[in-house]
N, C-alpha and C positions, 0 to 999 in steps of 0.2 A: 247287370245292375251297376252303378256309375258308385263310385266311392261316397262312403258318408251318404247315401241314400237310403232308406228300409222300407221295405217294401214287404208290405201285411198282406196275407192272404184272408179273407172272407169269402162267406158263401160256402158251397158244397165241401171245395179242398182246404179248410181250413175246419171242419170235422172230424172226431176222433174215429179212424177205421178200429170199427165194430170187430174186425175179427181180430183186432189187436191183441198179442198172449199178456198184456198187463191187464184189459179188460177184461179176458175171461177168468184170471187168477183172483180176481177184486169181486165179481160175480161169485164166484167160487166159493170167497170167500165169506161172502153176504151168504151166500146158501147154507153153508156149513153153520154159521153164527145164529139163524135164524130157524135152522129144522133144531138145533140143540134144544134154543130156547123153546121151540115148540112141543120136544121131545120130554122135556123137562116137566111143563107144564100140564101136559096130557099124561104123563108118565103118574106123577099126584094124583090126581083124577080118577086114573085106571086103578092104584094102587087102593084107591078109597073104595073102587065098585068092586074089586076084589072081597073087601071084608062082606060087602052083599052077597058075593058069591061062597061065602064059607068057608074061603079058604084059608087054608092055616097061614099063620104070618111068615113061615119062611118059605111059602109057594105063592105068597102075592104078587112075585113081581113078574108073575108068567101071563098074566092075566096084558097087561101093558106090550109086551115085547107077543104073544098071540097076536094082539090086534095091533101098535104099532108099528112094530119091525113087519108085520106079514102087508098093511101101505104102503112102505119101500119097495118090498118084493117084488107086488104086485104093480104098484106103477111099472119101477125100470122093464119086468118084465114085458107088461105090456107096450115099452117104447122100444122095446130089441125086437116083439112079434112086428110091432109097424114099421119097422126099420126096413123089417125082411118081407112086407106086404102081406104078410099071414092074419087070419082071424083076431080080434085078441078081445073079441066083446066079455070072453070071460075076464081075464085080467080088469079089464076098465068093471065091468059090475062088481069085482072083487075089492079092487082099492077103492072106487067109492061107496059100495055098499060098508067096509070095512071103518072108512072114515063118517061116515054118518053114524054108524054104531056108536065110535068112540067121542064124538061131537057131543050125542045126545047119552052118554054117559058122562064126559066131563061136566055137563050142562046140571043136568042131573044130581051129582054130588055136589054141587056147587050151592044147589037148593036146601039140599038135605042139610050142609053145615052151616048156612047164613038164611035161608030163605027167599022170596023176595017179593019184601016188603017196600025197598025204595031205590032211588036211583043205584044207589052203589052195585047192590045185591046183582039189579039187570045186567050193569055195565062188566060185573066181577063174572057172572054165567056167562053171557056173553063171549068174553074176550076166551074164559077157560074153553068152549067148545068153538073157538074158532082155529083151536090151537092144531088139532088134528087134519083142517082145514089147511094148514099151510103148510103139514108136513108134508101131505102129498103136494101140493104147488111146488114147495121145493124140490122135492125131488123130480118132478116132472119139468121145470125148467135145467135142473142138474143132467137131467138123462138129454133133454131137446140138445143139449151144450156139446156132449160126448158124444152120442150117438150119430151117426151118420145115415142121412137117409138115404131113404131107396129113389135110385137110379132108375128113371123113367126111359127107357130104348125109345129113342126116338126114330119116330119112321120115315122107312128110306124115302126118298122121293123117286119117285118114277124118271128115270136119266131121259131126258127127252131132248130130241135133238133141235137146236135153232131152226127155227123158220126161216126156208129161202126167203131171201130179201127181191124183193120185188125191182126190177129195175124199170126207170119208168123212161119214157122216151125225151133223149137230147134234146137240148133246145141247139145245140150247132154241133155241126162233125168233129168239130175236136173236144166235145165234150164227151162224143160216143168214144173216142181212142183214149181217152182218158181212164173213164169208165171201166174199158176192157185190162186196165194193166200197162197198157203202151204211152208211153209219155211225149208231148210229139216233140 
């Protein structure tokens, strides 16, 4: 580079590498900010279908951490069985069966205390059962981040040896001694 020149990188190398540790600490921390609020708002939700379910006010908040701390569970579990190539169709039926429960319970209560009778009402249901929606995304990008996947062996190739090279006939004798190793 000649002095007093600057010289800009664009295109590919002028791209932030993706496995950057500032990158994934900034993800990291979007994921954490993001399952809270979602933990939050599903967390209400569940606290409200709790009183449906009878139960007394200082056992309601088992009702929320049954179904959403057992979506954590069951995601990361599920991303440590695929990690190791294992089964894990229970886990995957578990977190999303687990989060559609909580979905259409947050949805639910949402009805019960507002109704819905106009935009708001939709947009308020809505957004409350989308919340358990993104605790599992979180956490399933959280686990993709950490987890290391499984190591495909790749296979050997059959060690096969070079093809004789066909020698084909000189156009003149000293192209034959040549040929052979001998230099004339």
């Amino acid at each position: 580079m000649t002095a007093g020149k600057r010289t800009r990188r664009t295109g590919a190398g002028a791209r932030i590498n993706a496995d950057h540790i500032a990158l994934y600490w900034l993800i990291v921390v979007g994921i954490l900010a993001t399952a809270a609020a979602a933990i939050i708002t599903s967390w209400n939700g569940l606290i409200y279908v709790a009183v449906w379910q009878g139960l007394a006010p200082e056992w309601r908040w088992v009702t929320p951490v049954m179904i959403d701390v057992a979506i954590v569970v069951f995601t990361l579990g599920s991303l440590a069985k695929k990690s190791r190539g294992e089964n894990l169709a229970l886990f995957v039926l578990g977190a999303y069966g687990l989060t559609a429960i909580s979905s259409t319970s947050n949805f639910l209560h949402t009805i019960a205390l507002r109704g819905l009778d106009d935009f708001e009402d939709w947009t308020g249901a809505l957004l409350n059962a989308l919340a358990p929606l993104l605790i599992l995304l979180t956490t399933e990008v959280l686990g993709a981040l950490v987890t290391k996947p499984k190591r495909v062996p790749r296979k050997r190739r059959a060690t096969r040896k070079p093809a004789a090279r066909k020698r084909t006939a000189a156009v003149s004798p000293l192209h034959a001694v040549e040929d052979e190793g001998v230099s004339a």
